[in-house]
FISERO-892829 format. One record per residue (C-alpha): residue number from 1; x, y, z. Coordinates in steps of 0.02 Angstrom, whole numbers, always signed. Layout:
BEGIN
SITE   seq        x        y        z
SITE   NUM        X        Y        Z
...
***
This chain:
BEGIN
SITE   seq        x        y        z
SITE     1     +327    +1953    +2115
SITE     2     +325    +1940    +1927
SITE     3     +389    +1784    +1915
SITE     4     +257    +1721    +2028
SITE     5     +127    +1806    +1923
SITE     6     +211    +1736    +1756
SITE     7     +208    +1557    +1822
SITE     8      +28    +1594    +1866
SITE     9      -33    +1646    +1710
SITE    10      +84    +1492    +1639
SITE    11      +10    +1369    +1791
SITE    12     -180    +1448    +1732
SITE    13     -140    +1407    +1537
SITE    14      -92    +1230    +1564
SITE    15     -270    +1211    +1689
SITE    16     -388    +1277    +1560
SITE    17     -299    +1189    +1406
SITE    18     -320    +1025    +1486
SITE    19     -491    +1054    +1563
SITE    20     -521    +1108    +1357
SITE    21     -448     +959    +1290
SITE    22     -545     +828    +1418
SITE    23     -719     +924    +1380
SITE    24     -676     +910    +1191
SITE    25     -646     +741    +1218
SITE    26     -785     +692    +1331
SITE    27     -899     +771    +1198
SITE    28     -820     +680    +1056
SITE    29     -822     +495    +1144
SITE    30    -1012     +533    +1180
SITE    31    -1058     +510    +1005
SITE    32     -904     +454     +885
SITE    33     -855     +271     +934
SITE    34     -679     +306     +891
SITE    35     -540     +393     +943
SITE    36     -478     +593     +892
SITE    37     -307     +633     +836
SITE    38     -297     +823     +804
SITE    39     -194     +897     +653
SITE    40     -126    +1074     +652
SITE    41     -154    +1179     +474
SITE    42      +30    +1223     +460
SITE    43      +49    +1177     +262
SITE    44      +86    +1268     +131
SITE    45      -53    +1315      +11
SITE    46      -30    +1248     -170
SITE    47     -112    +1349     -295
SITE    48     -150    +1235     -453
SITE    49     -211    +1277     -628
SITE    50     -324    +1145     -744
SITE    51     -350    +1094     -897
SITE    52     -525    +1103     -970
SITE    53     -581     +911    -1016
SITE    54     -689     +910    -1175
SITE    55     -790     +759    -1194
SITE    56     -905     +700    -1352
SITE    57    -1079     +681    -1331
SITE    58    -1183     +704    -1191
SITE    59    -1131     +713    -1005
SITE    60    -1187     +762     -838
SITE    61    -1216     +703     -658
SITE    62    -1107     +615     -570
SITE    63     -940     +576     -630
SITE    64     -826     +430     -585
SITE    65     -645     +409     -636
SITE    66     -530     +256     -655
SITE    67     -365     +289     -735
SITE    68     -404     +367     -904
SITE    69     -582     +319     -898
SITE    70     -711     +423     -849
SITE    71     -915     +374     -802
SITE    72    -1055     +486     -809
SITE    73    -1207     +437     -722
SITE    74    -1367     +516     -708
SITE    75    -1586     +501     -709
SITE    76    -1589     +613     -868
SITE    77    -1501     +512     -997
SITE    78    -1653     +434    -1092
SITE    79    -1606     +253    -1116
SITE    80    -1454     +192    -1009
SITE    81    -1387     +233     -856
SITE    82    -1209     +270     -892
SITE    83    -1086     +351    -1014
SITE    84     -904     +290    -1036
SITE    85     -760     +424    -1102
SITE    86     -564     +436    -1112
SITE    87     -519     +599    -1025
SITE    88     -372     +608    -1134
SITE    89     -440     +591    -1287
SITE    90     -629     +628    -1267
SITE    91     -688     +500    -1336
SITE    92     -851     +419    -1293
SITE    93     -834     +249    -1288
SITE    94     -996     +178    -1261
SITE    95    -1178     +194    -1153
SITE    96    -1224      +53    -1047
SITE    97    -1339      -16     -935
SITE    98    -1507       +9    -1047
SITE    99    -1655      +52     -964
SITE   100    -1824      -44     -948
SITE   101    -1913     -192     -864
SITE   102    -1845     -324    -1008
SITE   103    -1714     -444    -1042
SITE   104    -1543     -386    -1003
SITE   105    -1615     -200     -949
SITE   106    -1618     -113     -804
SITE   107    -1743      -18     -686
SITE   108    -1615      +49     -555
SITE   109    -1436      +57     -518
SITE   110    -1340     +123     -396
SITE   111    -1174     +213     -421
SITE   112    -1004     +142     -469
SITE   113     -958      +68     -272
SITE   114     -802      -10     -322
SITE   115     -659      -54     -451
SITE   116     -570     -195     -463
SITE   117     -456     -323     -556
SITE   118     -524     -493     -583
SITE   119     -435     -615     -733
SITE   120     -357     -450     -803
SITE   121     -529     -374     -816
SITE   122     -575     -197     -748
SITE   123     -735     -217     -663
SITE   124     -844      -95     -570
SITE   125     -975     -156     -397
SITE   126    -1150      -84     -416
SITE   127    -1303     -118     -360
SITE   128    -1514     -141     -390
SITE   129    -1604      -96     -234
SITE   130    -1763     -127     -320
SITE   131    -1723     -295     -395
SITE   132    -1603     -315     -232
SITE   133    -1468     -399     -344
SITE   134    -1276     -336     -321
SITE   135    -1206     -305     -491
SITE   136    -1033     -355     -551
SITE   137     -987     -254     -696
SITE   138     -865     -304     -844
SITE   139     -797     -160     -888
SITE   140     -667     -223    -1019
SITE   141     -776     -346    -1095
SITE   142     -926     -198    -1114
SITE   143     -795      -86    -1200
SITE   144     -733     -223    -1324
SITE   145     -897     -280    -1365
SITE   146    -1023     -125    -1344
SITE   147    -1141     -211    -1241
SITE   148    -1171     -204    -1065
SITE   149    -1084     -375     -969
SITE   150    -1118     -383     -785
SITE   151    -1156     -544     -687
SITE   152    -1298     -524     -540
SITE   153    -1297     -594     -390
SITE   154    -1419     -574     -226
SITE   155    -1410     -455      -94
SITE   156    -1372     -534      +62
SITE   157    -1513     -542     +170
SITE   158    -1516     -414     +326
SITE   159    -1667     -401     +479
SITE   160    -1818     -315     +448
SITE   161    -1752     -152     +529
SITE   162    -1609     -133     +430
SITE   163    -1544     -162     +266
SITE   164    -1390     -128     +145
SITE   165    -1374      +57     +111
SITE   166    -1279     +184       +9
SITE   167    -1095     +116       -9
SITE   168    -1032      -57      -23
SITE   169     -843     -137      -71
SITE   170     -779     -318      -85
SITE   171     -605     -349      +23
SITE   172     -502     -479      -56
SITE   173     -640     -590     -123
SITE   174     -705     -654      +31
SITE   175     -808     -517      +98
SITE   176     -904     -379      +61
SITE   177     -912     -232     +177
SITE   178    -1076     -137     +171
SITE   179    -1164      +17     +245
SITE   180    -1309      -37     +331
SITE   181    -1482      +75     +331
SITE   182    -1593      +89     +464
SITE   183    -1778      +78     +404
SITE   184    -1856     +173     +548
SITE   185    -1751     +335     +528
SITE   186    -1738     +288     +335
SITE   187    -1559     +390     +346
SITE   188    -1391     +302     +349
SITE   189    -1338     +267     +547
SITE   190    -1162     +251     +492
SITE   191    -1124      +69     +544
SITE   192    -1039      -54     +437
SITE   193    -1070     -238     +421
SITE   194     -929     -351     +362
SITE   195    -1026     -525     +251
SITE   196     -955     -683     +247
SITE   197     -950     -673      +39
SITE   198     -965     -865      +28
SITE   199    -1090     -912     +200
SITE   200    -1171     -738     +178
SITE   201    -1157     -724     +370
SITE   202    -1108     -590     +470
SITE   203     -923     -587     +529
SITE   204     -896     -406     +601
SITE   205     -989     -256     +628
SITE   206     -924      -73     +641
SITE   207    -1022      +79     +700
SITE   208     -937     +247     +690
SITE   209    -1058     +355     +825
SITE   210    -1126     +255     +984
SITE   211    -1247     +404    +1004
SITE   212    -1342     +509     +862
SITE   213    -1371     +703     +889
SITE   214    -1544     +747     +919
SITE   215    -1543     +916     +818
SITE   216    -1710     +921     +704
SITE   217    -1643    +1065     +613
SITE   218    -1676    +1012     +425
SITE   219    -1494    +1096     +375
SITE   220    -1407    +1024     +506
SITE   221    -1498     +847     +465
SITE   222    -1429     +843     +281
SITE   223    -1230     +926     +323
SITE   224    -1250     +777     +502
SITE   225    -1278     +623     +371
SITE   226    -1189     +706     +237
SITE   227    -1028     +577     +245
SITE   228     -950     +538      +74
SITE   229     -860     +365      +93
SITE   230     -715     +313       -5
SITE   231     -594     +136      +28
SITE   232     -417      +99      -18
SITE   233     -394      -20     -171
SITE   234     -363     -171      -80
SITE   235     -525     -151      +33
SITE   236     -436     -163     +194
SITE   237     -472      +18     +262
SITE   238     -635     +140     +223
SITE   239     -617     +332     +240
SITE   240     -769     +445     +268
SITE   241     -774     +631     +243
SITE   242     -871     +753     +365
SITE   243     -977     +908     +318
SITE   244    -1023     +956     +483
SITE   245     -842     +943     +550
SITE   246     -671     +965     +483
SITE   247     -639     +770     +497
SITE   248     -610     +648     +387
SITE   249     -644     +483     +485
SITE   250     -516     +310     +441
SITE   251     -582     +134     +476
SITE   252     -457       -5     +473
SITE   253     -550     -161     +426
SITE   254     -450     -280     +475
SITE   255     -426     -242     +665
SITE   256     -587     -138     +680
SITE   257     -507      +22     +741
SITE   258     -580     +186     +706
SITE   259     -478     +354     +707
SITE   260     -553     +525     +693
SITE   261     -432     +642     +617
SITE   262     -510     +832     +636
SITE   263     -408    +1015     +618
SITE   264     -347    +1067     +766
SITE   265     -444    +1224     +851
SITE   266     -602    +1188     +747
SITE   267     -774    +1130     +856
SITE   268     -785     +955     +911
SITE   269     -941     +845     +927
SITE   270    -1027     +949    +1090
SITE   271     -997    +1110     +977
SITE   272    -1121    +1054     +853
SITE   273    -1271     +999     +942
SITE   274    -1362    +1152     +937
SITE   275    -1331    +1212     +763
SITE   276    -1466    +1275     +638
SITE   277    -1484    +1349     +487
SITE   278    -1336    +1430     +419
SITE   279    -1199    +1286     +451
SITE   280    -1026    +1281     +409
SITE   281     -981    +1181     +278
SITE   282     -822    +1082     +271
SITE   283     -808     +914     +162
SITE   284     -899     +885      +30
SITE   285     -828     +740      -90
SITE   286     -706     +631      -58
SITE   287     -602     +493     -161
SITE   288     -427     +401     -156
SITE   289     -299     +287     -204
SITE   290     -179     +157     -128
SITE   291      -86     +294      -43
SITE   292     -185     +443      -37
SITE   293     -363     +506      +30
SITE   294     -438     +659      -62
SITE   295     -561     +761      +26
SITE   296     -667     +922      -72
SITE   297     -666    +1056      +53
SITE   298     -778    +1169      +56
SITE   299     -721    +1284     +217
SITE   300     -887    +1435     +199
SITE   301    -1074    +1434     +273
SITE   302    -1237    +1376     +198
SITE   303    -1430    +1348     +217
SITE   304    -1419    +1227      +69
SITE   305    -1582    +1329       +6
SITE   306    -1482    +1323     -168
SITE   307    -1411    +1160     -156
SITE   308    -1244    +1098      -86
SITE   309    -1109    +1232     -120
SITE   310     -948    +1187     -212
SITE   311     -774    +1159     -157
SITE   312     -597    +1241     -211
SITE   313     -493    +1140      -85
SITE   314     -416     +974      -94
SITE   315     -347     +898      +82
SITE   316     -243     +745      +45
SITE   317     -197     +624     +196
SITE   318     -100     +482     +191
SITE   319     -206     +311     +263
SITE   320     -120     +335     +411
SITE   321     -185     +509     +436
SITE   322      -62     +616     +408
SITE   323     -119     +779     +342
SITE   324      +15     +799     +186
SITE   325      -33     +919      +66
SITE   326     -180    +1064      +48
SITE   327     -210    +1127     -127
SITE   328     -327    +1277     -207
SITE   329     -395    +1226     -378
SITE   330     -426    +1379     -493
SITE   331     -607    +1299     -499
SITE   332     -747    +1260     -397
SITE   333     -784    +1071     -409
SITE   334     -953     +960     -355
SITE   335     -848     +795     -382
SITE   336     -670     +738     -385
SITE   337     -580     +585     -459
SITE   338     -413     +533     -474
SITE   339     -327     +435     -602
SITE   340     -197     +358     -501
SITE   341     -112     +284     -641
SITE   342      -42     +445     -722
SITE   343      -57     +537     -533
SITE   344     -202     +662     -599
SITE   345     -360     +736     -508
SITE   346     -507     +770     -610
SITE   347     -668     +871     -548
SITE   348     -826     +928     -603
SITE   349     -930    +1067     -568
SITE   350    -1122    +1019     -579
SITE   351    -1177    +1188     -591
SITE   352    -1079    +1195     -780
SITE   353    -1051    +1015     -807
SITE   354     -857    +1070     -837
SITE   355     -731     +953     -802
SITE   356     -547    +1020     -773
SITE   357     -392     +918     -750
SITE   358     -251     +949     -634
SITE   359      -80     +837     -607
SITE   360      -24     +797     -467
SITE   361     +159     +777     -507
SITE   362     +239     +889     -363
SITE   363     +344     +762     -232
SITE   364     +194     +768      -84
SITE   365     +293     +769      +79
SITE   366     +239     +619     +168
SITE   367     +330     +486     +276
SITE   368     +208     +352     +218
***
């Protein structure tokens, strides 16, 4: 008799794990176009301590980071756009991109998209909406000379429903791969187009969710569409953070396939739909090199009343998805950028401005 009731309980276990499991994913391939692979949260926990970064001059905003180089971008600075310094040293190395309606000035400009190599140059991919030109940044020749080089070229042209939104990369110097913004919801709808760079014609498009959730809940509306993007240095693969789930989401250019990669046990798609004002928090900032993805976790509740909360975790997958190592910073952090020559992670904390460096020079235990 108790064997029968222990393979009972055992035969019961197995029903409502897989009835679990095919509700999960029913729910998931209702509104993410991809597939899920579940990780389990069976890593160690790397505590790390950082060293302040002291900059000259004025900074604040957002902050960018290639190698030793760091950008700071933001509205307030009176008469550029965006400040250049060596985290190393400190140094400030120069202000570009001057503001105004003149000659060789600018009235808007996105973000730093992209860096890249071209004839030994470091370059940076920006962009005017307003003026609807993409700008190709000389980084190397600005810094040698002190003024700002870029060459402008159009944006491609799009429909009159949509157009190019927050995030756009070249891949090899054929095409660039661009987020595309719907004009009726006037919110990113997460679809990708990939452009022809020479015909300006489309070659492939990429959505991530076949369905939107209807949830008017104005907290749940900015964690849904809150999805910092990120790309691998050659272009061939994209990588999108989630604040609304614990997933990080990996699109492989090349082949189109899309793979969802969320914590085990934590809600799924259907979980969500009904969620309103306090709402867990998970990713926040995301960034990466050729062989790692860096996601900001956040991991506690919010109503966002006081803004976006910062983060003290760092999740690093490899681009395959593999979960490999899960560190807690000794700081809270708004951003995060690596400098993947010297294997170092900076952050920033925009409620301070302080920027704290940590290396990354433990072995990180991945097959990749």
């Amino acid at each position: 008799m108790r064997h029968c009731a222990f393979c009972k309980s055992v035969l019961l276990y197995i029903i409502f794990g897989v009835t679990s499991y095919s509700c999960s994913n029913i729910s998931d391939s209702r509104y993410f176009s991809g597939d899920i692979v579940l990780f389990e949260d069976s890593l160690q926990l790397e505590t790390l301590t950082g060293e302040q970064v002291i900059l000259d001059g004025l900074y604040t905003g957002r902050m960018d980071v290639c190698d030793s180089l760091v950008f700071m971008q933001h509205f307030i600075y009176p008469s550029y756009f965006i400040a250049v310094f060596n985290h190393y040293t400190g140094k400030h190395l120069g202000d570009f991109f001057p503001k105004g309606n003149g000659p060789n000035e600018h009235i808007d400009l996105s973000w730093i998209y992209q860096f890249f190599y071209e004839d030994g140059h470091l370059k940076g991919l920006l962009c005017s909406f307003f003026r609807k030109k993409i700008v190709i940044w000389d980084i190397t020749e600005s810094l040698t000379s002190g003024i700002t080089c870029v060459r402008q070229v159009d944006l491609p042209e799009s429909d009159s429903k949509n157009a190019l939104g927050g995030y756009m990369f070249f891949l090899n110097n054929e095409y660039l791969v661009a987020n595309i913004k719907n004009l009726d919801q006037n919110i990113p709808n997460h679809t990708y187009h990939k452009i022809d760079w020479a015909t300006q014609k489309l070659k492939q498009k990429y959505s991530f969710y076949n369905k939107l959730i209807d949830n008017n809940d104005n907290v749940f509306k900015v964690l849904y569409h809150h999805i910092p993007v990120t790309h691998n240095i050659k272009g061939t693969r994209l990588s999108s953070a989630m604040a609304i789930l614990h997933q990080i989401n990996i699109l492989d250019i090349e082949t189109g396939i899309l793979k969802g990669v969320r914590m085990n046990r934590t809600p799924n798609f259907g979980n969500i739909t009904s969620r309103r004002q306090e709402i867990f928090f998970h990713y926040l900032a995301i960034t990466a090199d050729p062989q790692y993805i860096y996601a900001l976790y956040v991991g506690k509740e919010t109503n966002i009343k006081s803004g976006f909360p910062n983060g003290q975790f760092i999740h690093i997958f490899d681009w395959n998805g593999k979960f490999v190592r899960k560190l807690h910073l000794d700081k809270e952090a708004s951003h995060i950028g690596i400098d993947a020559k010297n294997n170092v992670l900076l952050i920033k904390d925009d409620h301070t401005d302080e920027i704290y460096r940590y290396y990354l020079n433990v072995e990180k235990n991945s097959s990749h």
